[in-house]
C-alpha positions in Angstrom: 15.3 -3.2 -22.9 17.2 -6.2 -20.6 15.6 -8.5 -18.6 16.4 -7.1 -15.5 14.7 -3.9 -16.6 11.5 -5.9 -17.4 11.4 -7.1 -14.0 12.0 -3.8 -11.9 9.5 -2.3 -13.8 7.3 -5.8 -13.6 8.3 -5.2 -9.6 7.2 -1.5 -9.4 3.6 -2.9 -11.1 3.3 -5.2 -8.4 3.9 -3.1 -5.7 1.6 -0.7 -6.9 -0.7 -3.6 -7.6 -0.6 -4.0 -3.8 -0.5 -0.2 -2.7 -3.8 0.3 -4.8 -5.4 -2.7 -3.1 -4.3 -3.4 0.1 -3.9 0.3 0.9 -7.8 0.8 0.4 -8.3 -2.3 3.2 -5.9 -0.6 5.7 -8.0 2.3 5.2 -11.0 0.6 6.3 -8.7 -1.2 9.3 -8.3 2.5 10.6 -11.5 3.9 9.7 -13.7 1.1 12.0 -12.5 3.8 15.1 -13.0 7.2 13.3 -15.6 6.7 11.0 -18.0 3.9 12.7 -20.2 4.9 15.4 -21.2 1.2 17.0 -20.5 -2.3 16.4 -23.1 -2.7 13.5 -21.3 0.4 11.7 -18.1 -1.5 12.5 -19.3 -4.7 10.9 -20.8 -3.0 8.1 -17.0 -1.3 7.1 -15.4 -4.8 7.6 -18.1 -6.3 5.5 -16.7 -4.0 2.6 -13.8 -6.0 2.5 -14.6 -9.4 3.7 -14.3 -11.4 0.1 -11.3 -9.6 -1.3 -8.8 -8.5 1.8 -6.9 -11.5 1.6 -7.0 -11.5 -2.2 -5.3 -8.1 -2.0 -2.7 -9.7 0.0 -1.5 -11.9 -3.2 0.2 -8.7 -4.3 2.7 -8.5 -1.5 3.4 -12.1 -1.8 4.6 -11.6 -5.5 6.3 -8.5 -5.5 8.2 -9.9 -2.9 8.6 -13.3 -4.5 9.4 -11.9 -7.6 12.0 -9.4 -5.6 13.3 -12.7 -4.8 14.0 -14.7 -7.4 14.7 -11.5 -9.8 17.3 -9.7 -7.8 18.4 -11.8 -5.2 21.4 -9.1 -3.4 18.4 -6.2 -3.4 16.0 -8.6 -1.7 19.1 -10.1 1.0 20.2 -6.7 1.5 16.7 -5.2 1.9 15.4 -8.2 4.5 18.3 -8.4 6.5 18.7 -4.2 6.7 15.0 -3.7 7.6 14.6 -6.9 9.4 12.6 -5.3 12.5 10.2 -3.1 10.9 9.0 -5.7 8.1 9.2 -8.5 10.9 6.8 -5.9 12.9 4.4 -5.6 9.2 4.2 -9.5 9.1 3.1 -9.8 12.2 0.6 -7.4 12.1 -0.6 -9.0 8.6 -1.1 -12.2 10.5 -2.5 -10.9 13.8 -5.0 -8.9 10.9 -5.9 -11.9 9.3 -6.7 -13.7 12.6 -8.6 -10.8 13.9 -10.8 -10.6 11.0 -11.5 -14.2 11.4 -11.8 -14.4 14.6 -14.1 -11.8 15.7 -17.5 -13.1 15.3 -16.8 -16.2 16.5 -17.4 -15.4 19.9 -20.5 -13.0 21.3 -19.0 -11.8 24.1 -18.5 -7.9 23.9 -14.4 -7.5 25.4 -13.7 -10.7 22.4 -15.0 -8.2 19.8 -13.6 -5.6 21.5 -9.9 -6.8 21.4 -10.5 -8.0 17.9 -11.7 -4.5 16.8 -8.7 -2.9 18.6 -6.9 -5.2 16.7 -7.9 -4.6 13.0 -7.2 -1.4 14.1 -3.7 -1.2 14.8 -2.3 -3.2 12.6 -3.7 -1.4 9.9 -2.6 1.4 10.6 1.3 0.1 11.5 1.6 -1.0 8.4 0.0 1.6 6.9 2.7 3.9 8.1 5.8 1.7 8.0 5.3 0.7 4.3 6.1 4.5 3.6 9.0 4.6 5.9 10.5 1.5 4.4 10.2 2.9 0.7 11.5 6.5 2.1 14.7 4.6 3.2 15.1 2.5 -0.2 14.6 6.0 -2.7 16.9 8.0 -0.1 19.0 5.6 0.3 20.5 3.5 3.1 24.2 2.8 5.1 25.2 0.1 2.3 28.8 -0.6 2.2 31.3 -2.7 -0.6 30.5 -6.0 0.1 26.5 -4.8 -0.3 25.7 -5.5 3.0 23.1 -2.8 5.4 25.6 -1.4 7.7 23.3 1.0 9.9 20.7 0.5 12.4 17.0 1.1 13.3 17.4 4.7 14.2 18.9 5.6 10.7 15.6 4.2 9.1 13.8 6.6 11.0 15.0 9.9 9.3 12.4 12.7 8.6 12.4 11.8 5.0 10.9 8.5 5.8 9.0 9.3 9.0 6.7 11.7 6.3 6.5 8.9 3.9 5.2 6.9 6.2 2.7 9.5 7.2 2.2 10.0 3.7 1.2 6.5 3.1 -1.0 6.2 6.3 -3.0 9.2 5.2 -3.5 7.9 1.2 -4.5 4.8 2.1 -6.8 6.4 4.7 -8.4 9.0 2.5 -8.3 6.1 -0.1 -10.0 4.2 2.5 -12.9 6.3 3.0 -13.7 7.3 -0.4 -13.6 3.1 -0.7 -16.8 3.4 2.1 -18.7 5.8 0.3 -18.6 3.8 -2.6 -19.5 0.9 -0.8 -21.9 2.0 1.9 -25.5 3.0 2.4 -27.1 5.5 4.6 -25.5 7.9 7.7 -22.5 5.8 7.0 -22.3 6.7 3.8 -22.4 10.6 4.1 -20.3 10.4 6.9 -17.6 8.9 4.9 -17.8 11.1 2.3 -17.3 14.0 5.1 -14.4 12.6 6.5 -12.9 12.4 3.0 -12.8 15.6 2.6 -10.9 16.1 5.4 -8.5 13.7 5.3 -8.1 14.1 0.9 -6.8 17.9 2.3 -4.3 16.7 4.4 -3.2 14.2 2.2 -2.4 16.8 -0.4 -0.3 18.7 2.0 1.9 15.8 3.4 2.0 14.4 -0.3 2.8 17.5 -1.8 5.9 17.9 0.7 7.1 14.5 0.0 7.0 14.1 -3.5 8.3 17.6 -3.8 11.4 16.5 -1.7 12.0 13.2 -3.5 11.9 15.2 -6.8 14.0 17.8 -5.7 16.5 15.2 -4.6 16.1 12.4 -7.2 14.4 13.6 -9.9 13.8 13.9 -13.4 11.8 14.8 -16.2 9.9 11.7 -15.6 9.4 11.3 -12.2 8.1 15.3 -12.8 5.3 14.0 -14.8 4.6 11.6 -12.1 4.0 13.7 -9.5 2.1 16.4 -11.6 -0.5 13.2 -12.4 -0.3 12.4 -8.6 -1.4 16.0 -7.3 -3.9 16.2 -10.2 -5.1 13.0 -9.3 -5.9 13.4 -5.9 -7.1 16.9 -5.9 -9.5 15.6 -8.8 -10.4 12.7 -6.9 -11.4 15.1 -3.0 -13.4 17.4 -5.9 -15.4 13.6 -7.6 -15.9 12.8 -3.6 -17.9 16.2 -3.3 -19.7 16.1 -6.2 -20.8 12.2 -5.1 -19.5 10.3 -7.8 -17.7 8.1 -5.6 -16.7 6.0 -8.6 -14.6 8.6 -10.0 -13.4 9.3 -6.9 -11.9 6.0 -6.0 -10.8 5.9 -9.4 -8.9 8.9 -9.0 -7.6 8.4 -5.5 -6.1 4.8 -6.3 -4.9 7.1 -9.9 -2.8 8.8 -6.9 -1.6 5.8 -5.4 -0.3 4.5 -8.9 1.3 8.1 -10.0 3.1 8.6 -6.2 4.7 5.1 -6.8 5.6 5.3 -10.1 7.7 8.0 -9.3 8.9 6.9 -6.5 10.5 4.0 -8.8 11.7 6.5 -11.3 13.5 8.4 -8.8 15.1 4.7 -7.6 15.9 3.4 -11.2 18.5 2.2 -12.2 19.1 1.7 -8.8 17.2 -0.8 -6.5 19.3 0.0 -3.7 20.8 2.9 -3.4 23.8 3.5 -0.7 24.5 6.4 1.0 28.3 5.8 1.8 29.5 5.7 -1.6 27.4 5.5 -5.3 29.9 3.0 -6.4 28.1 0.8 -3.4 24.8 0.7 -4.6 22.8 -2.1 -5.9 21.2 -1.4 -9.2 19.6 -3.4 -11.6 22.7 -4.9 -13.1 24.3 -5.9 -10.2 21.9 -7.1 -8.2 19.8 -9.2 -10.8 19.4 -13.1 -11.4 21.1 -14.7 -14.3 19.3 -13.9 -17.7 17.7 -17.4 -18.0 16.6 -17.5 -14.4 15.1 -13.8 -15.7 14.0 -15.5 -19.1 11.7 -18.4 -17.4 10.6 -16.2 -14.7 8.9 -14.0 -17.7 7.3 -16.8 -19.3 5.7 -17.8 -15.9 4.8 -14.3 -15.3 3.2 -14.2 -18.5 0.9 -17.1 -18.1 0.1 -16.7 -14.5 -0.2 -12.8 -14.0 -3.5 -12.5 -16.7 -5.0 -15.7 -14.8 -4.5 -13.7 -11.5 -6.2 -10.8 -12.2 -9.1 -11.8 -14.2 -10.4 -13.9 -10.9 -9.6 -11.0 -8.6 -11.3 -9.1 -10.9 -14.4 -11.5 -10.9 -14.4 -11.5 -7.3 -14.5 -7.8 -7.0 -17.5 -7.9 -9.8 -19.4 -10.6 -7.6 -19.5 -8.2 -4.6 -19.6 -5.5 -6.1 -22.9 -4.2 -4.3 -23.3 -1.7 -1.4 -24.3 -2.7 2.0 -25.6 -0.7 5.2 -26.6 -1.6 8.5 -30.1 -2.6 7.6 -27.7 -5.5 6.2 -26.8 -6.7 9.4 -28.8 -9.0 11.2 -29.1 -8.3 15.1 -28.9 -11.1 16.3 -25.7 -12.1 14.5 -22.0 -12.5 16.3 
């Protein structure tokens, strides 16, 4: 295997990394309006993820570093083709992070308030564009000889991609909620094992369209594999969620998350890029990679740095690894 095949796959693994983490925190961002009740349920479900939401966000920051340094025309074609809609995710990752900070700082009910509405909306944005953006990418995009995005923002929002993004915004939800009953006590917790039912069902019905029109289009023996796992997965992981073994059930719902990616990648490969003008136009591994020693030290930094990453994100998760309720939450506190 090349180098450059190394690092799409290394690049898949972090962007799955990030999908399987981050997408349970967004679920949490949209589940503090239709799963909390008050303010003290609404504290609790941010409490969840207080120590490890911005650990999560590491992810994105290498995937998207290593996108960088690894295949510099997919990353220049990519930023400057879908500058508005991953401009609109920054800002709602930093308006996020402010929001979570920010909210107790002040007593004041309309300050919480805003905050609240806040968390909110941009997690669900995000939620929802990162499926449209990786709709576009496995479809492919208006790319033309000289590898440059030659369409606009209306031909990013095809119905392919508008039900990936719905896709993704109803994973990370479901993912979300069986995240809660896992880490919750009390009304909060039966009520998020409820509402997991009901959104694990229409997950599977969105997911089972998309990945059944990505395979259809794209796909392979492999990426057929993928999404039998996927399906399996989730409908293992809404049956785990009813039995109340909401270990196995997050288990299997982040499972889904890693399956529904992984195919999505083996659908893309070897393309990174794929355009929709002509094949001959597309970026693919080959020519949009980094020279083989930029690739060659890159892999002996990822080698050193990637173990040391996850075993204190792992730690972290160990250290709060304990559920919480809203006999938890002191009244008197912001």
């Amino acid at each position: 295997m090349e180098l450059h095949d190394v690092w799409f796959v290394l690049i898949a693994v972090l962007w799955t990394g990030y999908f399987f983490l981050e997408g349970f925190d967004f679920g949490i961002g949209v589940l503090t309006k239709l799963l909390a009740r008050d303010r003290t349920e609404k504290r609790v479900l941010i409490n969840t993820i207080g120590p490890v939401w911005d650990g999560n966000e590491v992810w994105l920051l290498s995937a998207g570093g290593a996108t960088f340094a690894a295949f510099p025309e997919w990353y220049a074609t990519l930023f400057s083709g879908f500058y508005l809609p991953l401009l609109l995710i920054l800002v709602c990752l930093i308006v996020r992070g402010v929001a979570f900070e920010y909210r107790a700082k002040r007593p004041e009910e309309q300050w919480q308030r805003n905050w609240e509405n806040a968390i909110f909306w941009t997690s669900l944005l995000p939620a929802f564009l990162w499926g449209v953006a990786f709709g576009n990418i496995v479809r492919g995009v208006k790319i033309d000889q000289d590898f440059e995005y030659v369409g606009n923002l209306w031909d990013l929002l095809n119905p392919y991609a508008i039900l990936g993004g719905l896709v993704t915004l109803s994973l990370f939800t479901f993912h979300g909620a069986v995240f809660a009953a896992l880490k919750t006590l009390g009304d909060i917790w039966e009520r998020a094992r409820k509402l997991a039912l009901g959104l694990g069902l229409v997950t599977a019905v969105l997911a089972l369209a998309f990945l059944l029109w990505t395979q259809a289009d794209n796909g392979d023996g492999k990426s057929l594999v993928a999404l039998v796992v996927a399906v399996v997965a989730l409908v293992a992981a809404i049956g785990a969620n009813q039995l109340g073994r909401e270990g196995w059930a997050f288990a299997l719902s982040g499972l889904t998350i890693i399956a529904a990616v992984a195919m999505l990648f083996l659908s893309l490969f070897p393309n990174v890029m794929p355009s929709s003008l002509n094949d001959e136009w597309s970026l693919t591994v080959t020519n949009a990679s980094s020279s083989p020693y930029t690739l060659k030290i890159m892999t002996w930094c990822a080698v050193i740095a990637t173990p040391v990453v996850m075993l204190y994100q792992g730690w972290t998760y160990w250290v709060f690894r304990k559920r919480i309720g809203t006999q938890h939450i002191a009244e008197a506190a912001h």
